[in-house]
N, C-alpha and C positions, 0 to 999 in steps of 0.2 A: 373514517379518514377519506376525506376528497381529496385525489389529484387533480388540478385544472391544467389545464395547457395555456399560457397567459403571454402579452407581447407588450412589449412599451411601445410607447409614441415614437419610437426612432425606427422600430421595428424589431426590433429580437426578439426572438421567442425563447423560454425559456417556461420550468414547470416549478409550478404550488403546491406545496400541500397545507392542507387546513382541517380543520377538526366537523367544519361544518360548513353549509352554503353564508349561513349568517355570521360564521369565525371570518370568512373570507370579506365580508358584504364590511365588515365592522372594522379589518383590517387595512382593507382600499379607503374606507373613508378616511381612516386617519392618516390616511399614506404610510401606512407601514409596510407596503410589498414595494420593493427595490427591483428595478431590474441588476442581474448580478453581472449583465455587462458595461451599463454604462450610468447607473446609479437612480436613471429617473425612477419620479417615480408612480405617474402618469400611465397605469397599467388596466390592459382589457383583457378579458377573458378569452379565447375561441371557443371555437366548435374544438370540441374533441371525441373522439368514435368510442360511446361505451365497449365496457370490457364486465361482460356479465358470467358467473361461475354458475353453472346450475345444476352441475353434478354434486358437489360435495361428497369425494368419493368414490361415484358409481362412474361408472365408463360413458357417462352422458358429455358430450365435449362441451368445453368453454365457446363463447359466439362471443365473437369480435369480429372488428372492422377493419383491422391491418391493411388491405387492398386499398378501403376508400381512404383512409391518412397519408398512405402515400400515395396516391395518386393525385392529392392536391398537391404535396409539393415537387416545386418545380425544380431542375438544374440549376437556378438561380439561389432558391431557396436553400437546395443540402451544400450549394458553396458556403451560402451564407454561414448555417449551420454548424461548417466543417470548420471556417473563419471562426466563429464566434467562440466554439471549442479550443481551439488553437489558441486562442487569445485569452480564454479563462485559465488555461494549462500556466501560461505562458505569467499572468499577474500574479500567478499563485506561487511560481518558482521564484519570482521577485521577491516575494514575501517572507518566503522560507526562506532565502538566502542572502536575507540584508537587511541592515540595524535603521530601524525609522529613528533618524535624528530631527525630526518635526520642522518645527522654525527655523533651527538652527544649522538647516542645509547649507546654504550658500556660505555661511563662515567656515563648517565643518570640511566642505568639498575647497575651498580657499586654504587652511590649513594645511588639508592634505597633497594640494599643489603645490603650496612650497616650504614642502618637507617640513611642519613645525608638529606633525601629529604624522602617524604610523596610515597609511594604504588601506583604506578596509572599503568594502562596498555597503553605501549608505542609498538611502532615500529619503526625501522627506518632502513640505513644501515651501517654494519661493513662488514669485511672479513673477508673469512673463518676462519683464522687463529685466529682474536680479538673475533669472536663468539666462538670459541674451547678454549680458554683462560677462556672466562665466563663460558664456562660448567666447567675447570678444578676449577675454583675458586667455585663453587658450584650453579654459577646462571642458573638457567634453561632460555635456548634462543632457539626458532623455527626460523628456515628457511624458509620462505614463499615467493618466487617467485610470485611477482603482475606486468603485464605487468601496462607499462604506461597507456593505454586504462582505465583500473581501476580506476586507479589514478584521472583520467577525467571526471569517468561518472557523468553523469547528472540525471539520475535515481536511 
């Protein structure tokens, strides 16, 4: 099993696991690696600091690089980080806790405005435009960009 340490094109970093350097090679081609922040999916590998076991056992220690990984990142980077976290917590708790009504948002959240159907917390999708419609009509609507990955997880 390879873990990669991998970032999209916007920047997040985030980790892979893959069965092999050519599982991985075969899976970026077809764009199957998502970023699980913001969907792309336009992903590079970094550097990341092996972690080699060579006791198996005996009291001979593991060698790792923990010093040099963090020492690249910067203040900027574990905000990022802490952000990025925060924000995966956060689409996940959206998910658990509310019915995807897909298409049929803007009618479903219109419904529920005047009172022809019961209060429930929904999600789904409209366009800009049908979302800026509901705020003019007085429905409060969030925008929340959820890559598909989310959509999927299993955890």
């Amino acid at each position: 099993m390879k873990v990669l340490n991998l970032r999209c094109s916007v920047g997040h970093d985030f980790e892979g696991w893959f069965a092999s350097e050519d599982d991985f090679q075969a899976q970026q081609r077809q764009q199957l690696i998502e970023c699980p922040v913001c969907g792309n999916t336009r992903v590079e590998k970094m550097l990341s600091a092996p972690h080699l076991n060579l006791g198996h056992g005996s009291s001979a220690p593991s060698t790792s690089m923990p010093e040099a990984a963090d020492a690249v990142a910067s203040p900027d980077q574990h905000r990022q980080q802490v952000m990025q976290a925060m924000y995966e917590r956060m689409v996940q708790h959206v998910m658990e806790h509310t019915t995807d009504v897909g298409e049929q948002f803007a009618d479903q959240a219109r419904k529920m405005h005047h009172g022809e159907v019961a209060e429930a917390p929904i999600r789904g999708r409209t366009s800009q435009e049908e979302a800026q419609q509901l705020r003019d009509e007085g429905i409060e609507v969030v925008s929340l960009p959820v890559p598909s990955v989310s959509k999927r997880r299993l955890q």
